[in-house]
KELOVO-669553 format. One record per residue: residue in one letter; residue number from 0; x, y, z of N, C-alpha, C in turn. Coordinates in steps of 0.001 Angstrom, whole numbers, padded with zeros to 6 digits. Example, Ala and Ser with C-alpha at 12.3 -4.5 7.8 and 13.67 -1.06 7.14 Angstrom:
BEGIN
 r   k    n.c1    n.c2    n.c3   ca.c1   ca.c2   ca.c3    c.c1    c.c2    c.c3
 A   0  013190 -005690  007800  012300 -004500  007800  013200 -003300  007800
 S   1  012850 -002250  007080  013670 -001060  007140  012900  000030  007870
END
This chain:
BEGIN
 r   k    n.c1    n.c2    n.c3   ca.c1   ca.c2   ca.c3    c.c1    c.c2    c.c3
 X   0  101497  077759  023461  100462  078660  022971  099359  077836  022331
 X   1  098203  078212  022790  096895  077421  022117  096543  077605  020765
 X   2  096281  077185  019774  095848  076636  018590  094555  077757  018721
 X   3  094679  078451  017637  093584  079525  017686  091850  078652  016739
 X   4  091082  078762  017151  089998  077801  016751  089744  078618  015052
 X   5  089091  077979  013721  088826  077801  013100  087750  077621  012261
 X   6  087279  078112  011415  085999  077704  011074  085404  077341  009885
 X   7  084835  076466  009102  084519  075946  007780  083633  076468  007462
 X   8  083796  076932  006129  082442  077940  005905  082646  077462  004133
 X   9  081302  077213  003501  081285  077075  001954  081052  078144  001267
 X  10  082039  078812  000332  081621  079710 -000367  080797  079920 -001188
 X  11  079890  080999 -001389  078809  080945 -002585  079249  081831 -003776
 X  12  080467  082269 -003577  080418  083066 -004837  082318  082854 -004849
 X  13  083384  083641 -005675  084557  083971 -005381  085049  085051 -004964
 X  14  085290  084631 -003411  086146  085758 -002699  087737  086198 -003158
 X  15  088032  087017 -003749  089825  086979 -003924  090489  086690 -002530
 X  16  091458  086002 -002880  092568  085524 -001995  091969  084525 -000742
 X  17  090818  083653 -001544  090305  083097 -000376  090140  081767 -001087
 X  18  089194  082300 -002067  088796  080776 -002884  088075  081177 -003899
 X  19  087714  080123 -004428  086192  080217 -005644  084802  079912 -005151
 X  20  083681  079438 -005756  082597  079408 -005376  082919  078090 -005243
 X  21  081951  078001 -004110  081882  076553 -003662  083104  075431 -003433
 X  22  083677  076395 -002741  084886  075992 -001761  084640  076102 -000766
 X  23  085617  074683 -000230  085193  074650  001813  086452  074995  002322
 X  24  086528  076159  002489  087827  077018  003468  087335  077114  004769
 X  25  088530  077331  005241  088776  077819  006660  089105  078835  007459
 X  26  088207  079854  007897  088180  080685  008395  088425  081213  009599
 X  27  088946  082350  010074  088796  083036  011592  087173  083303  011813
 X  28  086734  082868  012769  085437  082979  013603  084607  084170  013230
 X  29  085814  085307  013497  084865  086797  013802  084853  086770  012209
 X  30  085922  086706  011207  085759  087094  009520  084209  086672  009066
 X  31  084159  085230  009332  082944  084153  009310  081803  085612  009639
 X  32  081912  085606  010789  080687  085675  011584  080273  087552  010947
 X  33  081236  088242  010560  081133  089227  011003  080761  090248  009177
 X  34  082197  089449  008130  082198  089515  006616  081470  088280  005976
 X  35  081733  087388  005813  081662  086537  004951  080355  085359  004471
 X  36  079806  085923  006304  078213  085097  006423  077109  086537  006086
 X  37  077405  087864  006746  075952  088820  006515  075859  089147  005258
 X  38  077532  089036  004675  077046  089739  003084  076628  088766  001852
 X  39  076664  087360  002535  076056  087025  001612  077338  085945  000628
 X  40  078134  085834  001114  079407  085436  000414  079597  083590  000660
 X  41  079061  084011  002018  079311  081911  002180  078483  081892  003562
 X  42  078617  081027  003888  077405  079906  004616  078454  079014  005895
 X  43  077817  078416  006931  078586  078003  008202  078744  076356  007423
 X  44  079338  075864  007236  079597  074336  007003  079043  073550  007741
 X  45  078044  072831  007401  076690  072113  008455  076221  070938  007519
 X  46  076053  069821  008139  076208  068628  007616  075073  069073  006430
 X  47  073793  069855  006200  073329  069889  005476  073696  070468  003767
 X  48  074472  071753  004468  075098  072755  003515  076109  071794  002958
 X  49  076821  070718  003626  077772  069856  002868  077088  068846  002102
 X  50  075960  068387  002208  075350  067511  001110  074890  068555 -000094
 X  51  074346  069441  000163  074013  070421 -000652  075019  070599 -001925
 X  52  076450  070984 -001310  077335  071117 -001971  077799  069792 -002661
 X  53  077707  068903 -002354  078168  067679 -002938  077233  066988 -004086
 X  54  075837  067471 -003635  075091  067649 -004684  075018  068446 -006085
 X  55  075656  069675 -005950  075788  070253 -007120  076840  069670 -007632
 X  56  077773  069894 -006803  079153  069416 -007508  079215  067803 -008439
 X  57  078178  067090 -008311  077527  065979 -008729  076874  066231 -010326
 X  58  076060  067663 -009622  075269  067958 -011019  076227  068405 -011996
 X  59  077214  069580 -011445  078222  070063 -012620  079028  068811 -012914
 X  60  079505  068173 -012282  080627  066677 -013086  079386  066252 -014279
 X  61  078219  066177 -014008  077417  065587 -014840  077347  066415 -015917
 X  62  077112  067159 -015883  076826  068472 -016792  077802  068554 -017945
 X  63  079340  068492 -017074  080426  068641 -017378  080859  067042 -018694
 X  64  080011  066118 -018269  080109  064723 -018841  079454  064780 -019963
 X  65  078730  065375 -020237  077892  065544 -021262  077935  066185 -022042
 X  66  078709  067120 -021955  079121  068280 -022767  080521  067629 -023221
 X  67  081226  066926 -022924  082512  065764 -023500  082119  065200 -024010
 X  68  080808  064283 -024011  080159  063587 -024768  079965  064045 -026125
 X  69  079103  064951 -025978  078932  065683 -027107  079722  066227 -028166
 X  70  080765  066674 -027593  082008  066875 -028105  082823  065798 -029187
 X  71  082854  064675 -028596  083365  063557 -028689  081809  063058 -030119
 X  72  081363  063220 -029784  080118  062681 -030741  080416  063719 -032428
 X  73  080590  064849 -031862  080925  066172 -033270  082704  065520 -033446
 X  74  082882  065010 -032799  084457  064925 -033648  084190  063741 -034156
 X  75  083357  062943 -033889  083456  061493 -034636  082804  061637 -036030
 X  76  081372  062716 -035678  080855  063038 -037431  081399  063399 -038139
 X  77  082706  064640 -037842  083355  065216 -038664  085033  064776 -039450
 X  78  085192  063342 -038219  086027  062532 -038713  085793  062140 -040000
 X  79  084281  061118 -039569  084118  060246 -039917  083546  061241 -041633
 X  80  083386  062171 -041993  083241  062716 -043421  084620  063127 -043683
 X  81  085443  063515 -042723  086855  063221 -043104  087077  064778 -043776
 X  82  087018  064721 -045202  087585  065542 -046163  086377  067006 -046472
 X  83  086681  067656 -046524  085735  068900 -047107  086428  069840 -047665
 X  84  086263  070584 -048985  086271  070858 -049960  086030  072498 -049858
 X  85  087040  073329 -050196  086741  074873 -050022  087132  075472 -051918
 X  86  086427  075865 -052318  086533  076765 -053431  087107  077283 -053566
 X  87  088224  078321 -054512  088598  079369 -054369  089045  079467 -055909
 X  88  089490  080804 -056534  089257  080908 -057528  090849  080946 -057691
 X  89  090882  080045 -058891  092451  079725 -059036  093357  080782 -060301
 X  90  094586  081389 -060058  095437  081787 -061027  096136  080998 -062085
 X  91  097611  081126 -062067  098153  080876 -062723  098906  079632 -062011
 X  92  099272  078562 -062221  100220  077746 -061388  099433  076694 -059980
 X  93  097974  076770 -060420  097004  076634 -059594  097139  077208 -058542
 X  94  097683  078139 -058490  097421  079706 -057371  096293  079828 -057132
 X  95  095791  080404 -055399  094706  080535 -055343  094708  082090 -055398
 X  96  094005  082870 -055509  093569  084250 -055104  093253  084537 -053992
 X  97  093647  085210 -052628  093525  085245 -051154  094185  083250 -050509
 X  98  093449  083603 -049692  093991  082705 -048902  092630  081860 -048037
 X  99  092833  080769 -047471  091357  080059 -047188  091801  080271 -045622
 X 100  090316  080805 -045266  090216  081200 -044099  089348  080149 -043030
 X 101  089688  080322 -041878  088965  079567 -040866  087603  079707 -040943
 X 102  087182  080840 -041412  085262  081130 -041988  085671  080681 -043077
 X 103  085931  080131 -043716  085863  079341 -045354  085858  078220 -045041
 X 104  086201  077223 -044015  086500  076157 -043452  084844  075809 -042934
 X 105  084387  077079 -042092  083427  076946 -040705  082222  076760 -041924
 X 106  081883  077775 -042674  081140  078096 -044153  080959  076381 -044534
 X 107  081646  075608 -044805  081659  074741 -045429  081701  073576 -044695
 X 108  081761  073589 -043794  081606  072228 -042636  079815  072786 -042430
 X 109  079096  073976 -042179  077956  074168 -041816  077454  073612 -043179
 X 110  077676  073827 -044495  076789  073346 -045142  076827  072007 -045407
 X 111  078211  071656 -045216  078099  069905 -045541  077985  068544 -044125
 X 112  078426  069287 -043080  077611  068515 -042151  076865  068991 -040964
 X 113  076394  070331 -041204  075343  071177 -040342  075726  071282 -039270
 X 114  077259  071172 -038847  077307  071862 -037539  077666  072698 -037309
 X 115  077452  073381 -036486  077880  074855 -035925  079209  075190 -035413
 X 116  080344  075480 -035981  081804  075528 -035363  082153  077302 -034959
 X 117  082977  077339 -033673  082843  078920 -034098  085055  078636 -034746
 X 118  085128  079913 -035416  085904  079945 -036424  087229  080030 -034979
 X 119  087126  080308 -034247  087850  080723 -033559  089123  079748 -033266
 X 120  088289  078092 -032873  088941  076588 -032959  089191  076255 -033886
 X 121  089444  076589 -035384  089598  076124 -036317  090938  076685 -036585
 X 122  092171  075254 -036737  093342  075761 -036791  093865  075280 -038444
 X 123  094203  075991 -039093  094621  076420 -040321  096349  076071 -040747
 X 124  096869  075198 -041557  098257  075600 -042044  098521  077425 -042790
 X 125  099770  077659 -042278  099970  078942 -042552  100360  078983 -044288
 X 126  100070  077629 -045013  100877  077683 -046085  099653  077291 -047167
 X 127  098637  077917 -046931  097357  077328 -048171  097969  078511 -048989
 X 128  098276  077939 -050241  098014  078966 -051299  098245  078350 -052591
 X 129  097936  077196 -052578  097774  076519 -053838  096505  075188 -053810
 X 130  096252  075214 -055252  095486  074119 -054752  095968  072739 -054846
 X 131  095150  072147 -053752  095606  070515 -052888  094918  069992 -051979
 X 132  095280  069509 -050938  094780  068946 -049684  095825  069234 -048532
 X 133  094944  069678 -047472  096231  070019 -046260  095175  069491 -044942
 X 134  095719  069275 -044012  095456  069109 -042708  094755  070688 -041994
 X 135  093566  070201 -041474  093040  071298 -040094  093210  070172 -038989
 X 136  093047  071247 -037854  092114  070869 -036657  091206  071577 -035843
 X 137  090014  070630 -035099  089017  071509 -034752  089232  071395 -033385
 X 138  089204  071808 -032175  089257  072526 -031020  088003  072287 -030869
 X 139  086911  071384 -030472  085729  071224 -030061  085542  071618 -028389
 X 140  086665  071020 -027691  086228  070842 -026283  087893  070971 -026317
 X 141  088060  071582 -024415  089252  071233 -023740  089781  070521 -024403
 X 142  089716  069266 -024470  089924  067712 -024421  089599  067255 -025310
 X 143  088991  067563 -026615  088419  066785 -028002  088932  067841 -029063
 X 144  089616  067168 -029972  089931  068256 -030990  089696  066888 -032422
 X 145  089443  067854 -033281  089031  066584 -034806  089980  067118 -035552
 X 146  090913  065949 -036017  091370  066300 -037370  090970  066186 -038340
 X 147  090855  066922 -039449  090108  066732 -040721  090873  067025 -041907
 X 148  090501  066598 -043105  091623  066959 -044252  090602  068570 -045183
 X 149  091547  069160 -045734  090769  070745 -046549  091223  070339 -047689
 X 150  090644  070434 -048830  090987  069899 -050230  090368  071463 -050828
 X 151  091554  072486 -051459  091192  073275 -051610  091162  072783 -053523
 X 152  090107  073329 -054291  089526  073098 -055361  089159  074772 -055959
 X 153  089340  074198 -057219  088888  075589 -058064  087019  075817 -058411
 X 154  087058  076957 -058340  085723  077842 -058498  085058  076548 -059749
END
């Protein structure tokens, strides 16, 4: 039985159960010819459309490099100040009153080294409730996270 022919087509968007954008799958002829090229979904694989694609995919690795960079650059500032200092108003036994929150953390890294963290990456010991010094970490990137020390201090 003959080998039914095949066809390479680059996707422009994500088809379910096919691929993502800008994937080079392999298609039945008529799907190609009939779904996947009029509506707009992907393109015939042609030495041009393949530089094309290799071109972006160039630009996003780059894109993608730079934004690690950057990453890597905010964990070294925030190393490199190391310690930051959260308020809280102390009881009896140097008890704090509430508990120090990842916005008490974010609050206080924006004012002391102006960067913008969202609270969300900011990972917290479950056990602040006195005052001391404890360990965070920040979740910058995939791949870059900063450890930093919290020195919780009275009002």
């Amino acid at each position: 039985m003959a080998k039914r022919k095949r066809l390479q087509v680059v996707l422009h968007q994500d088809v379910r159960k096919l691929g993502r954008r800008d994937d080079l799958v392999e298609v039945a002829p008529g799907y190609a010819r009939n779904y996947l090229v009029p509506k707009g979904f992907a393109s015939v694989a042609t030495e041009g459309v393949l530089r094309q694609l290799e071109q972006r995919k160039e630009k996003e690795r780059q894109r993608q490099l730079a934004i690690l960079q950057e990453a890597e650059n905010r964990k070294q500032a925030l190393e490199t100040i190391g310690r930051f200092t959260v308020k809280k108003q102390v009881g009896e036994g140097d008890a704090i009153f509430g508990t120090v929150t990842p916005q008490d953390v974010v609050d206080v890294i924006k004012e002391t080294a102006g960067q913008d963290i969202d609270r969300r990456s900011v990972s917290l010991p479950d056990d602040i409730s006195h005052l001391g010094f404890y360990a965070a970490e920040i979740k910058l990137h995939p791949e870059v996270t900063a450890h930093i020390e919290i020195q919780v201090a009275s009002l």
